[in-house]
Biopython code that builds the backbone (N, CA, C, O; Angstrom):
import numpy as np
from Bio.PDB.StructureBuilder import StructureBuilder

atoms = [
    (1, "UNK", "N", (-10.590, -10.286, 3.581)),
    (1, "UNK", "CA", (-9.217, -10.451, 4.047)),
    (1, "UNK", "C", (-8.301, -10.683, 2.851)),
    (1, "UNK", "O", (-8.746, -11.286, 1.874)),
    (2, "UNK", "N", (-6.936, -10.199, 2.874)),
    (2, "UNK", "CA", (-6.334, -10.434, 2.110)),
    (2, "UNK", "C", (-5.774, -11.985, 1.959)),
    (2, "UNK", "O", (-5.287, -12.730, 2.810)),
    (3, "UNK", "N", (-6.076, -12.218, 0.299)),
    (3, "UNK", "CA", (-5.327, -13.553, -0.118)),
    (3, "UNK", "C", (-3.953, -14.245, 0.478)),
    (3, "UNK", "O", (-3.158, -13.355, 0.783)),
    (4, "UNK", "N", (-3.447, -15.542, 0.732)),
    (4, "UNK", "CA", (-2.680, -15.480, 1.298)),
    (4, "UNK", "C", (-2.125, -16.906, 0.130)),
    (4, "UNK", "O", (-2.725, -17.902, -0.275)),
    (5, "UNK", "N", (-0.433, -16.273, -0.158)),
    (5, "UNK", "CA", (0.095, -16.819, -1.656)),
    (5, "UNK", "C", (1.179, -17.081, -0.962)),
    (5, "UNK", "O", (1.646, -16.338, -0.098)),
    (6, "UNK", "N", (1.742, -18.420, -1.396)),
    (6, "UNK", "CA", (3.069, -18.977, -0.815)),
    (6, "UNK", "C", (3.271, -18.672, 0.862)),
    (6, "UNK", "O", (4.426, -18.557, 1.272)),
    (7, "UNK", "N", (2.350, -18.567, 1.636)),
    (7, "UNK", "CA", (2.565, -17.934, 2.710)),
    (7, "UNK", "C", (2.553, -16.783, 3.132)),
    (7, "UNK", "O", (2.332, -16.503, 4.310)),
    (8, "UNK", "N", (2.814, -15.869, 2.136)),
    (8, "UNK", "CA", (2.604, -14.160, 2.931)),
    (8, "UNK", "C", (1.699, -13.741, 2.106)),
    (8, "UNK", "O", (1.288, -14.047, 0.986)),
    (9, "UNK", "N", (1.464, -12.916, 2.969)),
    (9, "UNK", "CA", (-0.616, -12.496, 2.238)),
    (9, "UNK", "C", (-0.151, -11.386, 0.934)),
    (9, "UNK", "O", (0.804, -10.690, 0.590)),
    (10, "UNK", "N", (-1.176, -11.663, 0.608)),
    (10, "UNK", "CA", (-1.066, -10.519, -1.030)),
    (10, "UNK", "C", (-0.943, -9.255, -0.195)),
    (10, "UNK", "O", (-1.225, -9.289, 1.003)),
    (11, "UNK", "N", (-0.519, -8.114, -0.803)),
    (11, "UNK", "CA", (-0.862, -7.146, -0.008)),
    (11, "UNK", "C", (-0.549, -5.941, -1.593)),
    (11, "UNK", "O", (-0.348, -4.728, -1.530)),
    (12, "UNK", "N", (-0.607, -6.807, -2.868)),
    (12, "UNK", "CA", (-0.879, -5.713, -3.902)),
    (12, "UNK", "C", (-2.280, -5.313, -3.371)),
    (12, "UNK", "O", (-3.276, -5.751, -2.795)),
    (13, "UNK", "N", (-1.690, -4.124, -3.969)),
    (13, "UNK", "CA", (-2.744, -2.668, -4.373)),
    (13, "UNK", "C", (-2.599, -1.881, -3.767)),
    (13, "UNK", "O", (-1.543, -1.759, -3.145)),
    (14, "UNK", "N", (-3.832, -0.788, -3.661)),
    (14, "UNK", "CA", (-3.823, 0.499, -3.163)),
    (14, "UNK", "C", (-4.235, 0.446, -1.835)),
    (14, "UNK", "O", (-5.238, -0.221, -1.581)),
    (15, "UNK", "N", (-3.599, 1.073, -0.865)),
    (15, "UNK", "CA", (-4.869, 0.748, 0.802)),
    (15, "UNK", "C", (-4.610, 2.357, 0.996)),
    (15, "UNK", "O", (-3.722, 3.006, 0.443)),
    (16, "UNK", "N", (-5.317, 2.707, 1.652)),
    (16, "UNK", "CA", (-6.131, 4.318, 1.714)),
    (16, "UNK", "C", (-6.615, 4.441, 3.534)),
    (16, "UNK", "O", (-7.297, 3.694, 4.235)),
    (17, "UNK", "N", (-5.967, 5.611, 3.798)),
    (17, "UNK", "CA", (-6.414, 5.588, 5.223)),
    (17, "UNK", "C", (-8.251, 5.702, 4.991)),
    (17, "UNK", "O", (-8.812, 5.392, 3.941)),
    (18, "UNK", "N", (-8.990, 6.241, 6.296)),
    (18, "UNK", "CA", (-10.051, 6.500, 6.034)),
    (18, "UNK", "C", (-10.949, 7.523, 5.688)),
    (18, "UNK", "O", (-12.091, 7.608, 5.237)),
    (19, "UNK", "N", (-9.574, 8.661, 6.243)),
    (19, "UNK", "CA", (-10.017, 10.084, 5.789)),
    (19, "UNK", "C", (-9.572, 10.266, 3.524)),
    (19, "UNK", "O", (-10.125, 11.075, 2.779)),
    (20, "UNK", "N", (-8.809, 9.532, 3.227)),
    (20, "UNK", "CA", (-8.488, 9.566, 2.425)),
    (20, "UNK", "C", (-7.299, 9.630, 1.658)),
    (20, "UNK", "O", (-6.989, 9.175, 0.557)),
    (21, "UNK", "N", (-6.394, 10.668, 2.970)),
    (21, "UNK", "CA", (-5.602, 11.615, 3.267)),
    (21, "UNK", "C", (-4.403, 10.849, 2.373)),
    (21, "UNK", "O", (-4.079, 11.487, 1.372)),
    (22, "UNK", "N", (-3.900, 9.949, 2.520)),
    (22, "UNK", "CA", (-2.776, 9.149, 2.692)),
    (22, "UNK", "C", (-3.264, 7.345, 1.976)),
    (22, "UNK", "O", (-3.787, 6.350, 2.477)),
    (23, "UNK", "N", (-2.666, 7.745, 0.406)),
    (23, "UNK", "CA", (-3.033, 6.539, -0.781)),
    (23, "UNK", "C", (-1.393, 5.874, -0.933)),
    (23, "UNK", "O", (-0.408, 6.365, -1.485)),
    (24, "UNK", "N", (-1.553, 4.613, -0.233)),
    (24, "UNK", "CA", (0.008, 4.234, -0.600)),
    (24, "UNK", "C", (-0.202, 2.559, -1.758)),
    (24, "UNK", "O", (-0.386, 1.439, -1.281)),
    (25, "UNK", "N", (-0.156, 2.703, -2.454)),
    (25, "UNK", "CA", (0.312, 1.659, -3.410)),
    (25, "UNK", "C", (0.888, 0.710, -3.479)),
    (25, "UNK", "O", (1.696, 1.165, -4.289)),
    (26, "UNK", "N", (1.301, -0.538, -3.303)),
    (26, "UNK", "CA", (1.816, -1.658, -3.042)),
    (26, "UNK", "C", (1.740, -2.297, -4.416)),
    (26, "UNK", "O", (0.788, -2.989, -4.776)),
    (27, "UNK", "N", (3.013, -1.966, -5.311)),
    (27, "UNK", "CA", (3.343, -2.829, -6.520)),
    (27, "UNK", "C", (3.796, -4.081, -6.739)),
    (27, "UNK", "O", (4.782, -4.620, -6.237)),
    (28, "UNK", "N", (2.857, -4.603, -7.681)),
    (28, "UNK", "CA", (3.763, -5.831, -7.727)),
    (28, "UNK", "C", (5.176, -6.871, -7.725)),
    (28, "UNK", "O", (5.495, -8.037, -7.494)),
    (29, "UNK", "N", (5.852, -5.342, -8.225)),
    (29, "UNK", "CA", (7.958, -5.344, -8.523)),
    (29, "UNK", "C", (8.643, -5.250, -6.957)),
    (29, "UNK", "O", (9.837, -5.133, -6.682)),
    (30, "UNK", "N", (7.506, -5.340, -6.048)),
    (30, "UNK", "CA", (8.035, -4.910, -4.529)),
    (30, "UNK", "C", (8.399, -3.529, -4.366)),
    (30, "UNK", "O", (9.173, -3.089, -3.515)),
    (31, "UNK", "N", (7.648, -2.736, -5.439)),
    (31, "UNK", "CA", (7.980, -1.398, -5.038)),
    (31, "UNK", "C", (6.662, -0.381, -4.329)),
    (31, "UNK", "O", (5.559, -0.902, -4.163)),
    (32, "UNK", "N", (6.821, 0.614, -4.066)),
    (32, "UNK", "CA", (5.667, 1.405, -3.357)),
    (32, "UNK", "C", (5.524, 3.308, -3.478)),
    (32, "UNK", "O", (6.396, 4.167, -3.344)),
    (33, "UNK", "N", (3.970, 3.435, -3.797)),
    (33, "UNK", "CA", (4.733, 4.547, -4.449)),
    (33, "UNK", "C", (3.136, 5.454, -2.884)),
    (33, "UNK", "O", (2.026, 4.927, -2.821)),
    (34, "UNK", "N", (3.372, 6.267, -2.275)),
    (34, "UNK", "CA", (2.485, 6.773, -1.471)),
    (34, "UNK", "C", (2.115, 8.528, -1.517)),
    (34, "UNK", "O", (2.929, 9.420, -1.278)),
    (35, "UNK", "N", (0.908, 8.679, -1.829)),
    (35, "UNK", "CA", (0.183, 9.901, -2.169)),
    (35, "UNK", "C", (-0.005, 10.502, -0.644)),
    (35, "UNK", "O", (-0.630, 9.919, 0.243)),
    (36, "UNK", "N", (0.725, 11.914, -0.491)),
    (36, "UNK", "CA", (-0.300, 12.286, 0.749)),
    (36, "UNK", "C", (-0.925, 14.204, 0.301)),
    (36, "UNK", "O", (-0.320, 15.247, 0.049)),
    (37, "UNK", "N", (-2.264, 13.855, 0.395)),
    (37, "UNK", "CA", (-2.988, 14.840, -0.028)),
    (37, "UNK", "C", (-2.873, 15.055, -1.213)),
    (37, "UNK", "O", (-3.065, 14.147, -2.021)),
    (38, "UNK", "N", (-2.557, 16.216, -1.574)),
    (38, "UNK", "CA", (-2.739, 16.675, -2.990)),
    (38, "UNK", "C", (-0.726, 16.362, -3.808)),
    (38, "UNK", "O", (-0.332, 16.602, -4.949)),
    (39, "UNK", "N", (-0.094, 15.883, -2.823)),
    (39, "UNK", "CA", (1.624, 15.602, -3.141)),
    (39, "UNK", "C", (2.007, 14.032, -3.368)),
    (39, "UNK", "O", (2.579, 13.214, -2.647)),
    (40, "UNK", "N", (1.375, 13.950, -4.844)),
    (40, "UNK", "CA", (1.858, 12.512, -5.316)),
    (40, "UNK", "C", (3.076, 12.292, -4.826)),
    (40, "UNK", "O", (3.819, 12.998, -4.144)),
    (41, "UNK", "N", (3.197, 11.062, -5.327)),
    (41, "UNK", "CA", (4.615, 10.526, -4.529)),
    (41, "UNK", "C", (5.531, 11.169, -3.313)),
    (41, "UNK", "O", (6.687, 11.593, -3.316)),
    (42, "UNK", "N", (4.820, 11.097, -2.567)),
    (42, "UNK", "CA", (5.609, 11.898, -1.232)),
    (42, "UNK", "C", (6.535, 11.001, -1.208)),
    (42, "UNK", "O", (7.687, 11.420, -1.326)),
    (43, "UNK", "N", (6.326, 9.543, -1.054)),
    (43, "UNK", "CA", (7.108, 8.768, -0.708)),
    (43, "UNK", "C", (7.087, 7.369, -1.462)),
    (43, "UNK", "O", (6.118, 6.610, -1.478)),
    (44, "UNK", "N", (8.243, 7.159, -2.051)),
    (44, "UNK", "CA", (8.434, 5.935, -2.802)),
    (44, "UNK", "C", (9.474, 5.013, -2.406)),
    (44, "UNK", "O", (10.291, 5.540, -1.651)),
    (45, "UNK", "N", (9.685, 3.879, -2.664)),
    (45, "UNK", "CA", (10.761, 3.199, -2.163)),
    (45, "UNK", "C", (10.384, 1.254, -2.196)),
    (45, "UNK", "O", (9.327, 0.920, -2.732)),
    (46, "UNK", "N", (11.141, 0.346, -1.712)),
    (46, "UNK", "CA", (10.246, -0.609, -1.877)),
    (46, "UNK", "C", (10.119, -1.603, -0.631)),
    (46, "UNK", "O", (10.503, -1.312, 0.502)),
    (47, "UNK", "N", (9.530, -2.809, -0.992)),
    (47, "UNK", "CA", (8.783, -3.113, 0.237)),
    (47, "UNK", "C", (9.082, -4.868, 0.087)),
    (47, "UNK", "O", (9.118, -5.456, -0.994)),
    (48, "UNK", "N", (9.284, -5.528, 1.473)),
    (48, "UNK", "CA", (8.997, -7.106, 1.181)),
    (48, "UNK", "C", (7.744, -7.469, 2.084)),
    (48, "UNK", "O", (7.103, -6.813, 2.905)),
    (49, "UNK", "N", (7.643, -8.771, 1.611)),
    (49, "UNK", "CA", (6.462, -9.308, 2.646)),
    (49, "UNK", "C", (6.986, -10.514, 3.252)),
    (49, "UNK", "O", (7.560, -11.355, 2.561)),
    (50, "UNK", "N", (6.813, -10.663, 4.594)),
    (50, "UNK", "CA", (7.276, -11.847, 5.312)),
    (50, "UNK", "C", (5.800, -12.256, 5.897)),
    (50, "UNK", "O", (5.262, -11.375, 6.568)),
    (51, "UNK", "N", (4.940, -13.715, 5.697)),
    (51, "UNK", "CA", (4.149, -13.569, 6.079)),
    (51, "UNK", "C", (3.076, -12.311, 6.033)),
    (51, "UNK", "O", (2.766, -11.798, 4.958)),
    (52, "UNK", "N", (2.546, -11.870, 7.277)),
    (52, "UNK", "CA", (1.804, -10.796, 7.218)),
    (52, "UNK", "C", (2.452, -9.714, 7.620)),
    (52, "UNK", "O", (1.783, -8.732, 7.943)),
    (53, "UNK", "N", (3.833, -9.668, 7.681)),
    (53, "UNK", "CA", (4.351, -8.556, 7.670)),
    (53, "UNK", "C", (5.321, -7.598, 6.629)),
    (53, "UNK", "O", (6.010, -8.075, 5.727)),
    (54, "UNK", "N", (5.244, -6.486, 6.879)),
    (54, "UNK", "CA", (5.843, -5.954, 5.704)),
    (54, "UNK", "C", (6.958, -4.785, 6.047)),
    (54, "UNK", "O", (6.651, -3.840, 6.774)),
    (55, "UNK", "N", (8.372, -4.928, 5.427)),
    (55, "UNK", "CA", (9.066, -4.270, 6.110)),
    (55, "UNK", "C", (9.409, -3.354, 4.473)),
    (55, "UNK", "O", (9.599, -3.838, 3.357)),
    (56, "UNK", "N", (9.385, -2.042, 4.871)),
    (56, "UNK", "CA", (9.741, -0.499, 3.917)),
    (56, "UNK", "C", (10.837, -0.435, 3.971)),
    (56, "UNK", "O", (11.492, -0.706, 4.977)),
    (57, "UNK", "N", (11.349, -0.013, 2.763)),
    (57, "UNK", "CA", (12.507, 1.261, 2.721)),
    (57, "UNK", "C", (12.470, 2.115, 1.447)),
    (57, "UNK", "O", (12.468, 1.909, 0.233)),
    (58, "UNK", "N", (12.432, 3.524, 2.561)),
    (58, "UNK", "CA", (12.229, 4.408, 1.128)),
    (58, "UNK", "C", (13.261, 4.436, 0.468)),
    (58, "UNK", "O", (14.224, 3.733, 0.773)),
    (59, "UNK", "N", (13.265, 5.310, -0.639)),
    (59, "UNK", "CA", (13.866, 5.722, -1.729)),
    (59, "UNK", "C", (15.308, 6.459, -1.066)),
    (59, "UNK", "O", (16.453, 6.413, -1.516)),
    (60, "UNK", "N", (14.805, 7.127, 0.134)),
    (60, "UNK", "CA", (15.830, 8.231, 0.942)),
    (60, "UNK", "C", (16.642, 7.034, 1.956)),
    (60, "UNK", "O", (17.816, 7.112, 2.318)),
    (61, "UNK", "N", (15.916, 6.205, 2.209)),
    (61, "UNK", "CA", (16.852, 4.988, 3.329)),
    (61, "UNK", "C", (16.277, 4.256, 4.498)),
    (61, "UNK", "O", (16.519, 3.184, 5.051)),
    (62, "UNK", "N", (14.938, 5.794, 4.765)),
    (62, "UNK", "CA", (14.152, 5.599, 5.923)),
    (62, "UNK", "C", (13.476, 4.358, 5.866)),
    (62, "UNK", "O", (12.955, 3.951, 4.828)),
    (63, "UNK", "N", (13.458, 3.561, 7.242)),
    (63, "UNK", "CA", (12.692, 2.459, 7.294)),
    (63, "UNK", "C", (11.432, 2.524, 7.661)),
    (63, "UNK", "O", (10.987, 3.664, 7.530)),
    (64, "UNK", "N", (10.493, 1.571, 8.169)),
    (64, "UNK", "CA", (9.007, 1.308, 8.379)),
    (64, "UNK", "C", (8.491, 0.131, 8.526)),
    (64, "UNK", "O", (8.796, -0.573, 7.563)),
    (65, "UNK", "N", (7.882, -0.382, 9.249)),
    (65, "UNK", "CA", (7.189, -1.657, 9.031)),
    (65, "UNK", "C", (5.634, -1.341, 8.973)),
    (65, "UNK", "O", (5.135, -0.231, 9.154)),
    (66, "UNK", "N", (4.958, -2.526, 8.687)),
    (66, "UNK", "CA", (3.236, -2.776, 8.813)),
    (66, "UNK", "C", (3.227, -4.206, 8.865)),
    (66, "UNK", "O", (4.147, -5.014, 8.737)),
    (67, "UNK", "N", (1.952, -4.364, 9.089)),
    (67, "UNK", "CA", (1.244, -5.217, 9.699)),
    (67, "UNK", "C", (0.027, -5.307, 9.018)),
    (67, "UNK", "O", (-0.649, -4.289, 8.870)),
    (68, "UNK", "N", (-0.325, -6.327, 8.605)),
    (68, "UNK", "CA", (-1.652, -7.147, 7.862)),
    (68, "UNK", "C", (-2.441, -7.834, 9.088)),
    (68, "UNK", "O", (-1.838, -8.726, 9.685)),
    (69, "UNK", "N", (-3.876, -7.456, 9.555)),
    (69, "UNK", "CA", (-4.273, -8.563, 10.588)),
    (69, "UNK", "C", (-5.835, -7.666, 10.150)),
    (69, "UNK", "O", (-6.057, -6.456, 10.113)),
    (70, "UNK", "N", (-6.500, -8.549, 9.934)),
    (70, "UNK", "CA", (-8.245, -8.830, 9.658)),
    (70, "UNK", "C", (-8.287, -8.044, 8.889)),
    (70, "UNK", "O", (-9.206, -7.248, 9.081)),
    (71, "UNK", "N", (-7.150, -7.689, 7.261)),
    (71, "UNK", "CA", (-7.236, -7.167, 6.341)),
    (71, "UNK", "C", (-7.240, -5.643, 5.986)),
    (71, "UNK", "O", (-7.578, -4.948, 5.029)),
    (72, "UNK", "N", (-6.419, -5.379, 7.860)),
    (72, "UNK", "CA", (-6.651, -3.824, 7.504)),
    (72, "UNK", "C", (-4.858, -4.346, 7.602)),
    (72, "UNK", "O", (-4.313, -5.393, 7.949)),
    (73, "UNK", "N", (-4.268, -2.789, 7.017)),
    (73, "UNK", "CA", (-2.342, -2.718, 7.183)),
    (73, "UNK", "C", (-2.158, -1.618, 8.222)),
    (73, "UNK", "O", (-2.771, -0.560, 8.080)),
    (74, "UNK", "N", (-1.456, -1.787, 9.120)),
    (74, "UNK", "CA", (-1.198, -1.066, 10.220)),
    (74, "UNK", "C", (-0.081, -0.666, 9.751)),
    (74, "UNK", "O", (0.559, -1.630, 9.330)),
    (75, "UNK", "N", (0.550, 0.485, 9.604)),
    (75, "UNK", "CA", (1.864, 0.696, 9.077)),
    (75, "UNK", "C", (2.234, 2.040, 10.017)),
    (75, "UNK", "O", (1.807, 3.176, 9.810)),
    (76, "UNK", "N", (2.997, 1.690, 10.936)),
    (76, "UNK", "CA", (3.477, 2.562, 11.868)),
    (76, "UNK", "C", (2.530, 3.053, 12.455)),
    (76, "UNK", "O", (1.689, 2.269, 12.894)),
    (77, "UNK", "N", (2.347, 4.474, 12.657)),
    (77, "UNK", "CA", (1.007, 4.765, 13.353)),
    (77, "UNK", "C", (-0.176, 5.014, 12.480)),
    (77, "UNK", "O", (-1.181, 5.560, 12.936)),
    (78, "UNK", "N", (-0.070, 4.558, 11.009)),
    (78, "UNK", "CA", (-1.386, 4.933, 10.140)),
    (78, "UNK", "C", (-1.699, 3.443, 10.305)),
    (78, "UNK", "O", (-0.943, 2.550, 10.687)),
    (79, "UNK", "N", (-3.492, 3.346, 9.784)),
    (79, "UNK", "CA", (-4.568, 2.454, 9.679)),
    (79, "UNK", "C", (-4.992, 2.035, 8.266)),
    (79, "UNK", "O", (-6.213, 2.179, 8.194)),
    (80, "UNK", "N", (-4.509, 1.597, 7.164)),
    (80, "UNK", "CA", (-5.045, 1.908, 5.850)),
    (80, "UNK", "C", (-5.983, 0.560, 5.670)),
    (80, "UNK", "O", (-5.778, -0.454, 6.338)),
    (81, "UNK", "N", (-7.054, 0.669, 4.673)),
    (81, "UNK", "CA", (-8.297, 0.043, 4.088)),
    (81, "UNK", "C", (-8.082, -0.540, 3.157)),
    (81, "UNK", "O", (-7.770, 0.392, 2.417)),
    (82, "UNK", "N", (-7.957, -1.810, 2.298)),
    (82, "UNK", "CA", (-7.076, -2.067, 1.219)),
    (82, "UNK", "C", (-8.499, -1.558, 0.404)),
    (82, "UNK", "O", (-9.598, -1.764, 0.919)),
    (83, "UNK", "N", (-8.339, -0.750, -1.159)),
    (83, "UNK", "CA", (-9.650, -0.135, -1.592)),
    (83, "UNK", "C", (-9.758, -1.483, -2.924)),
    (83, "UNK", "O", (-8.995, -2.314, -3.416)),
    (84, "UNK", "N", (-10.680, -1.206, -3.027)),
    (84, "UNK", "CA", (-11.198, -2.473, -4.213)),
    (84, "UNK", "C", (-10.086, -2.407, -5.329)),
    (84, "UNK", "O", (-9.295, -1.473, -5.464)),
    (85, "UNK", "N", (-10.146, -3.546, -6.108)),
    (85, "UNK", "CA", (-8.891, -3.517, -7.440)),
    (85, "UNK", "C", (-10.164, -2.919, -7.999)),
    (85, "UNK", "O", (-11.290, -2.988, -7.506)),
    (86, "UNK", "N", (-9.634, -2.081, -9.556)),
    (86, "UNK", "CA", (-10.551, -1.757, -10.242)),
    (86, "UNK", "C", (-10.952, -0.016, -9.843)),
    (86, "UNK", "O", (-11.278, 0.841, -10.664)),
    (87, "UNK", "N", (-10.821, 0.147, -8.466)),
    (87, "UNK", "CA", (-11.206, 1.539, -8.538)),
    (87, "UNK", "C", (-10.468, 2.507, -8.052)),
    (87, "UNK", "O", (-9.487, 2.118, -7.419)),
    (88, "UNK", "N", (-10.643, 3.861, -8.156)),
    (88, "UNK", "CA", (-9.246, 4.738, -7.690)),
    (88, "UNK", "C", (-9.118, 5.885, -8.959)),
    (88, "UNK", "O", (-10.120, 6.247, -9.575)),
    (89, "UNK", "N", (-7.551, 6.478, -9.305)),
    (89, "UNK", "CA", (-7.379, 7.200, -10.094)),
    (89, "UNK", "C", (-6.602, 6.379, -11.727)),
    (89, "UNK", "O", (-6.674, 6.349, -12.956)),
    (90, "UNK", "N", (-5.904, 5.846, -10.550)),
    (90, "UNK", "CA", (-5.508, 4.181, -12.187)),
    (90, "UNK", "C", (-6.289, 4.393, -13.178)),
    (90, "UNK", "O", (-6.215, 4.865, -14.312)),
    (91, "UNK", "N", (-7.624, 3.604, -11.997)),
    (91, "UNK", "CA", (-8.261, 2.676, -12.725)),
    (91, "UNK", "C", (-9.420, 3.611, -13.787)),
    (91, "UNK", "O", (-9.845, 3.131, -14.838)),
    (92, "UNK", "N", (-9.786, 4.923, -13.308)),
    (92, "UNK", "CA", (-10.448, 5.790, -13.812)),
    (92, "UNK", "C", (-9.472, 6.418, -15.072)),
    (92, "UNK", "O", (-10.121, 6.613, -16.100)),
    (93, "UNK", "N", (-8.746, 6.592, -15.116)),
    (93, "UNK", "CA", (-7.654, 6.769, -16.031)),
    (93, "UNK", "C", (-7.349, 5.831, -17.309)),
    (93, "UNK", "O", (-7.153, 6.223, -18.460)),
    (94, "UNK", "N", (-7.354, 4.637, -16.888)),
    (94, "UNK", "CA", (-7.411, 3.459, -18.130)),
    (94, "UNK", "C", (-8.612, 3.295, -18.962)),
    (94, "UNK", "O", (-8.643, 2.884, -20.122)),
    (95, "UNK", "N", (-9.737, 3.722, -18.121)),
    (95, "UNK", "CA", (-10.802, 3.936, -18.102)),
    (95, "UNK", "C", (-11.409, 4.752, -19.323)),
    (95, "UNK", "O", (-12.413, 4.438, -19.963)),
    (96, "UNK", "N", (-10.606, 5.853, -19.515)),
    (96, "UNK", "CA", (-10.672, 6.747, -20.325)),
    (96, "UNK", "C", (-11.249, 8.445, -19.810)),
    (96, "UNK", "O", (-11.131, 9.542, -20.356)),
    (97, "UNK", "N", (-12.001, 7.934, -18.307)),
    (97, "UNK", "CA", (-12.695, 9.123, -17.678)),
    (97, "UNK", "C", (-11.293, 10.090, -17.514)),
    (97, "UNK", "O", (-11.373, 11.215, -17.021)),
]
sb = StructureBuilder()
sb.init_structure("model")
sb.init_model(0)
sb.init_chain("A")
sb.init_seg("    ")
for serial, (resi, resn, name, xyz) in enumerate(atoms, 1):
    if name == "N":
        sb.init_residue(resn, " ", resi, " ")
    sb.init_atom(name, np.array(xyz, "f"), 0.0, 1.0, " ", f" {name:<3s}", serial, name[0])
structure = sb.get_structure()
């Protein structure tokens, strides 16, 4: 489950649906940057956390919320997995691979 800091749960990092499809990023600056398929940044924009909830706005204006509950993020009608710190394309990248 995600850490829970001053009251609203961590919700840095990467969470990843399960097909893969859809990698959205949760930065530390409150910003968010989301991969779908092979089209980096489809969607960027930034994000707060209230408690376990989290309310979007993209870059374009559009809004969004999610939801943190038994560590998965419900974010509108997607399901995302938060994926381990440490692994991904980042982290393979710093990596040197």
């Amino acid at each position: 489950m995600a850490a829970i800091e001053d009251g609203h749960v961590d919700v840095v990092g990467m969470w990843v649906t399960e097909d893969g499809h859809i990698r959205q990023e949760l930065l530390p600056d409150g910003r968010y940057d989301e991969a779908r398929g092979e089209r980096a940044s489809a969607y960027t924009g930034r994000y707060t956390v209230t408690g376990s909830h989290l309310d979007y706005v993209d870059d374009t204006g559009f809004t969004a919320t999610g939801d943190i509950r038994d560590g998965v993020l419900y974010h509108e009608h997607l399901v995302l997995y938060r994926e381990p710190r440490g692994s991904g394309p980042t982290a393979e990248a710093d990596s040197g691979r």
